[in-house]
C-alpha positions in Angstrom: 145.2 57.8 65.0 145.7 61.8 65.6 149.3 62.8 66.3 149.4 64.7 69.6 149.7 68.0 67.7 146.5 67.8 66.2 145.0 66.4 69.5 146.3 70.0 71.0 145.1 71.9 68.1 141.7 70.2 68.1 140.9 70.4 71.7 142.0 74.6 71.9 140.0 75.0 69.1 137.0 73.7 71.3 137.9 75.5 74.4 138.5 79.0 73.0 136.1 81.7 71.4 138.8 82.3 68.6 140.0 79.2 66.8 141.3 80.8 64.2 143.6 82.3 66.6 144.7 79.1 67.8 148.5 78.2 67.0 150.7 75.3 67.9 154.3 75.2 67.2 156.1 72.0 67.4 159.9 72.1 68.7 162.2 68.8 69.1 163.8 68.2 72.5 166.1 65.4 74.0 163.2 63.8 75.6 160.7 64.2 72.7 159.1 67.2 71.4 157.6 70.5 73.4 154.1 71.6 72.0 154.3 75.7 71.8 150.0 76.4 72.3 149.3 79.9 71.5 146.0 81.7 71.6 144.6 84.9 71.2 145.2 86.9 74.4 141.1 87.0 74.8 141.4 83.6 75.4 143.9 82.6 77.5 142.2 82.6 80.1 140.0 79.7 78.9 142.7 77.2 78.1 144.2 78.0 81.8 141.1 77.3 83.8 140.0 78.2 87.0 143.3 77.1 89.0 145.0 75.7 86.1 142.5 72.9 85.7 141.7 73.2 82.1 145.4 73.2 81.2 146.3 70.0 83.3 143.3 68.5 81.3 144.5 69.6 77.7 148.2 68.4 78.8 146.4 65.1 80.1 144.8 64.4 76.8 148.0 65.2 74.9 150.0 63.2 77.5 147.5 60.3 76.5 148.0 60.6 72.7 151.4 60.9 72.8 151.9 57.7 74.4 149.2 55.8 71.9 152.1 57.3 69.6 154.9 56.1 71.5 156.8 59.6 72.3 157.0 62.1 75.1 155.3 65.3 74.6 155.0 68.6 76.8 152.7 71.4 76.4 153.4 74.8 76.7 150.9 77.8 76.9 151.4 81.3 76.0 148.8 83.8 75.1 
């Protein structure tokens, strides 16, 4: 089973025209861990979506791994 980190990772890597680019950064919180998503600036557009539909996705399919995991995860996306 993936770990919601590589979930993240895999998934920008899909979206994006740069995957090498593609950086997640992994920080500890009280509530579980915040996922730090950084892309080339090119492509941030692409992991936001039109109206921030593309990122609820990603963060929905994180969300979903990270409770097949049994922790709490949040995704954060800077370009």
């Amino acid at each position: 089973m993936a770990s919601p980190r590589e979930v993240l990772e895999f998934v920008a890597r899909q979206v994006v025209d740069d995957p090498d680019a593609v950086r997640v950064e992994e920080e500890a919180d009280a509530r579980g861990s915040i996922l730090h998503l950084t892309v080339a600036d090119d492509d941030i557009g692409k992991v936001i979506g039109k109206g921030g539909r593309t990122a609820r996705a990603i963060r929905s399919v994180v969300r979903a791994a990270a409770i097949r995991s049994g922790t709490h995860v949040m995704v954060e996306i800077a370009g």
